[in-house]
N, C-alpha and C positions, 0 to 999 in steps of 0.2 A: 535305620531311620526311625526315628518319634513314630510310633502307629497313630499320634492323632494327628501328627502335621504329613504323615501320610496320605491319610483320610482326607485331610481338607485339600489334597494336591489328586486327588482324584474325583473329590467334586467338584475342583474347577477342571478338570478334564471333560465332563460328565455334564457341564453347564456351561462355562465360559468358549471354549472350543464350538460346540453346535453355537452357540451366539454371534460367534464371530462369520462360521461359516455362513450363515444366514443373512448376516452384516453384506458379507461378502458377494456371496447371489443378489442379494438385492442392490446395492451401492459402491460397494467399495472396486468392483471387477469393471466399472466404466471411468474413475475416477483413478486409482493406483490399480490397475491391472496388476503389476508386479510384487504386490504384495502377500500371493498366494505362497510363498516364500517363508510367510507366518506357517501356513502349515504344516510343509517339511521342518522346520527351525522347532516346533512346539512337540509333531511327532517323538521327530528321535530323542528332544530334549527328556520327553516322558519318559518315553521307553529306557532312559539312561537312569532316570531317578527312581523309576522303580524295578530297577532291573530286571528287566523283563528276560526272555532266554526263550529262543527259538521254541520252544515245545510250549511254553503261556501264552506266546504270540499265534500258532497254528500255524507256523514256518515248518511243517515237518513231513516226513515220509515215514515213520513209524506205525503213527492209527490211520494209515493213509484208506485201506480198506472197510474196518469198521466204520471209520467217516462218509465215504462211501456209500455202502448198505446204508447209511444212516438218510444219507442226502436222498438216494433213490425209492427210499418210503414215503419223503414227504414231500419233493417233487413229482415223484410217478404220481400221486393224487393234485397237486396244483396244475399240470402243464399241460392233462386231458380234459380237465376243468375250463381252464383259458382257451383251449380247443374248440370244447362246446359251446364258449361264451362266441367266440367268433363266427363258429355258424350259422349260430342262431340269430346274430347281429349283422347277418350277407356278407362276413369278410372274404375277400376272391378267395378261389379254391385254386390258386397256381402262387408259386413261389414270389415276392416280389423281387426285382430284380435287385441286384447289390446285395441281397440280403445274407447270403453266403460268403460275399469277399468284406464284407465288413463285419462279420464274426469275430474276427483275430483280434481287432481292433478295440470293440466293445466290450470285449474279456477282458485283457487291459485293463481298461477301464473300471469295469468289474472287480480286480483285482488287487485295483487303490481303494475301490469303495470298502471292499470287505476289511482291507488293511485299518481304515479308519474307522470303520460299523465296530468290528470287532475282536479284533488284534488290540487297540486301545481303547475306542467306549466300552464295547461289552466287557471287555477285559475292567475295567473300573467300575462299571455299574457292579458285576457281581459282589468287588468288594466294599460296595458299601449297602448295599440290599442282599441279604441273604437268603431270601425266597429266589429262585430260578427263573420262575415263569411270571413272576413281580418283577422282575431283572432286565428280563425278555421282553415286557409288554412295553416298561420305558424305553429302552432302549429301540425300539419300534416305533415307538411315537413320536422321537429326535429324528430317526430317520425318514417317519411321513413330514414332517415340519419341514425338514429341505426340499423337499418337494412340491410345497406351497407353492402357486391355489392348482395344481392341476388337477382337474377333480377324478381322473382316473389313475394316477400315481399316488394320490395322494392314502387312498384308502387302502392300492396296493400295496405299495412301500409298509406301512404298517402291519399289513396283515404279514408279509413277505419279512421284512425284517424283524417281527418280533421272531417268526419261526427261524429264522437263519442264525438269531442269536442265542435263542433254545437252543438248537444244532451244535453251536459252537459251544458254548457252556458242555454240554453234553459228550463230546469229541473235540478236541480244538485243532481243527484244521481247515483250514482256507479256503484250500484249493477245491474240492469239490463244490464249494460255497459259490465261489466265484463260478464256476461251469455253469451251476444250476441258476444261478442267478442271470448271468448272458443266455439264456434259451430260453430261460423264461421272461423276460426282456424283449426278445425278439419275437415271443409268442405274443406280446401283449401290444405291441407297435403293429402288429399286423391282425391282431384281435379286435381293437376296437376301434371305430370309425376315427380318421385323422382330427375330424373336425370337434373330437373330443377330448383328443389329447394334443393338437396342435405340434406332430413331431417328437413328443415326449418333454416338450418345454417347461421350464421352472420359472420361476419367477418372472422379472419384467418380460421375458422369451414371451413366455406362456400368451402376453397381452398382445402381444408385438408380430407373432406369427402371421401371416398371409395367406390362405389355402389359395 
C-alpha cells in the first residue's frame, strides 16, 4: 500500500471512528440502535487493509508473561491507590453484592474495549506519532472523551488509558490489559460515592440516572 494513503487511512481511524463512536453514545444508539454494525464492518475492514497479524493486534500468547510483569507494576500502583481513595471517601467495607458474578461479564466487555483502545487506535496512533508517550497521552484523551461528562471517568479513563496504551506500545498484548482493566473498574464503581458517577454512566445515561 502508498505509505501516504496509508497514513491518511489511519488518521481516519485515529479521528473519524472516535467521532462516530461519540455520534453514536450521544444520538445515533436511540435513533438506529443497529447501527453499531459500523463498528464491526470498520474494525475488521481496517484490520484487513493494514494487515494487521495476530502479534500487532496483542492477540497472542508469546510475551504473554513479560506483559504481565508489565501490567502488575502499573496496576499493583493504581488499584491500592483506588483503594485508598474509597476509604477515605466511606466506601462500605463488605463486598457489594453481584459484584463477583458480574466480573465474567464486564471482562468482556473489557475485552472489546481494549480491542478498539488498542489493537486499532493505539495501533494507528503510534504510526503516525512517533514519540510513545505523545501516542499514549492522545490516545488517552479519545478514550476520556467517550466517557463524556462523567466527571469520575472521565479523568480516570485518560489517566488509565494513556497508561494501558503505553503498556501496549510497550508489550502488545491485550489480555492482561483487559484483566487490569475489569478490577480496576470494579474497584472504581465501588470506590466512589454512586452519586458521582451515576452507575458508571456516559453520556445522555450520565443525565438520566436516578439514585
Amino acid at each position: 500500500m502508498n505509505p501516504l494513503l496509508k497514513r491518511w487511512l489511519s488518521l481516519a481511524d485515529v479521528t473519524l471512528l472516535p467521532v462516530f463512536t461519540i455520534w453514536f453514545i450521544w444520538r445515533v444508539q436511540f435513533t438506529a440502535r443497529g447501527a453499531w454494525v459500523i463498528f464491526v464492518v470498520w474494525l475488521v475492514a481496517s484490520l484487513l487493509v493494514h494487515r494487521d497479524t495476530p502479534k500487532t493486534l496483542g492477540w497472542r500468547a508469546d510475551n504473554i508473561w513479560p506483559a504481565t510483569k508489565q501490567a502488575l507494576a502499573v496496576f499493583g500502583v493504581m488499584a491500592p491507590g483506588l483503594v485508598i481513595i474509597g476509604f477515605l471517601l466511606g466506601a462500605s467495607r463488605h463486598v457489594p453484592p453481584g459484584l463477583i458474578s458480574s466480573l465474567g461479564g464486564y471482562f468482556a466487555f473489557c475485552l472489546l474495549q481494549q480491542v478498539a483502545l488498542n489493537s486499532l487506535l493505539h495501533n494507528r496512533m503510534l504510526s503516525l506519532v512517533q514519540n510513545e508517550g505523545v501516542a499514549a497521552a492522545f490516545t488517552g484523551a479519545i478514550f476520556a472523551a467517550c466517557h463524556w461528562p462523567n466527571p469520575v471517568l472521565v479523568p480516570l479513563t485518560f489517566v488509565g488509558g494513556a497508561a494501558m496504551a503505553w503498556m501496549f506500545g510497550r508489550a502488545r498484548n491485550i489480555i492482561p490489559l483487559a484483566i487490569g482493566q475489569a478490577l480496576l473498574g470494579m474497584i472504581v464503581g465501588w470506590a466512589f460515592p454512586m452519586a458521582w458517577h451515576h452507575h458508571m454512566r456516559v453520556g445522555p445515561g450520565y443525565y438520566e440516572w436516578r439514585g
